[in-house]
C-alpha positions in Angstrom: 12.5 115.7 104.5 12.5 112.6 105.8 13.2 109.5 102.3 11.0 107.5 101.8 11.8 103.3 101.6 12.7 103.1 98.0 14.6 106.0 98.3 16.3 104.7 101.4 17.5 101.7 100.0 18.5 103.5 97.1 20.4 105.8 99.0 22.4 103.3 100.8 24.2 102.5 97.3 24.5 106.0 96.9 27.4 108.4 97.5 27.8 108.5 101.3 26.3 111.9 102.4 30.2 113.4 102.9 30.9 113.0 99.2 31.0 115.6 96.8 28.8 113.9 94.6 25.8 112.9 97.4 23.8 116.0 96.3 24.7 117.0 92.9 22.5 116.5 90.2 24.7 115.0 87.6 25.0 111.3 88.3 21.4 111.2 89.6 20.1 112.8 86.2 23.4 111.2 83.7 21.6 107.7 85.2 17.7 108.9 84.5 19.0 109.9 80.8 20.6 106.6 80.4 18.1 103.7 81.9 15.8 105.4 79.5 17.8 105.3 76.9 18.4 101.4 77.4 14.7 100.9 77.4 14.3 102.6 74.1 17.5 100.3 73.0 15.6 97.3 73.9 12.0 98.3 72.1 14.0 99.0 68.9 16.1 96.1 69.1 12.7 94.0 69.6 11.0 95.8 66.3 13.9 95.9 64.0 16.2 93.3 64.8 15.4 90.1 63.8 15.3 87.3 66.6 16.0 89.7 69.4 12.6 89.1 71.9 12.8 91.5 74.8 11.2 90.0 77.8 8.9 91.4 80.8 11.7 90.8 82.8 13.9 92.6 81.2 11.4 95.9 81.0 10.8 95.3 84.9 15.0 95.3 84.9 15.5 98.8 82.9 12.5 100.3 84.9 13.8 99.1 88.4 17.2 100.8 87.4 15.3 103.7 86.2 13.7 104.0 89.3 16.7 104.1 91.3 17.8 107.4 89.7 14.4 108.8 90.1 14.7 108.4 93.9 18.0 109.4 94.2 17.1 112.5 92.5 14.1 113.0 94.0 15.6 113.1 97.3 17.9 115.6 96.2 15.3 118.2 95.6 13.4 117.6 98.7 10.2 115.2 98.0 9.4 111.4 98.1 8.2 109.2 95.5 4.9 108.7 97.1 4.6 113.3 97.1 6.2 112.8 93.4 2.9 110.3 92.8 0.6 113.0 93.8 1.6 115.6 92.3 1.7 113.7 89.2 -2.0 112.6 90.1 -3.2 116.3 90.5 -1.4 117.5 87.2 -3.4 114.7 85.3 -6.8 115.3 86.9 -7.4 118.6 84.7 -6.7 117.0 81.9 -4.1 119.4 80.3 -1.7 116.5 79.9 -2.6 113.8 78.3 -6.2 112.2 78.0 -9.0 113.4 79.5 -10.4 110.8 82.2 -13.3 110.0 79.6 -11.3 108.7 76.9 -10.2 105.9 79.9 -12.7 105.1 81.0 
């Protein structure tokens, strides 16, 4: 599989493809885990603590770093982001996850 542009500018960050690391799942899936968990940290920081104002930029931040991870790990098991996409797309169209096109339209 050849990567896809994200995920080749991700991977030239990544573990160089002699390291033990380059292809296991931990770091790759330890990092997914974690830039979600610092998005949820800023949304409750911005509804319960008083003053704190998260910012656009700072969503478009967490979710850059997010996707990183995703492309890393992505790569591992074989598929680009843009084969990722359309899968998704397909799984959504019957409906069995999430809202029925109807209810967005």
């Amino acid at each position: 599989m050849q990567p896809d542009k994200i995920q080749e500018r991700a991977l030239k960050t990544w573990y160089p493809p002699s390291h033990l690391l380059h292809h296991s799942p931990l770091p790759a899936v330890m990092g997914i885990a974690g830039e979600a968990g610092e998005i949820a940290d800023q949304l409750k920081k911005h509804l319960y603590k008083e003053g704190y104002n998260v910012t656009r930029e700072g969503f478009i931040d967490e979710l850059g770093d997010l996707l990183y991870y995703v492309a890393i790990r992505a790569y591992q098991i074989g598929i680009t982001l843009d084969e990722l996409s359309q899968k998704n797309r397909e799984k959504l169209q019957d409906g069995k996850h999430g809202w029925d096109e109807v209810y967005n339209s």
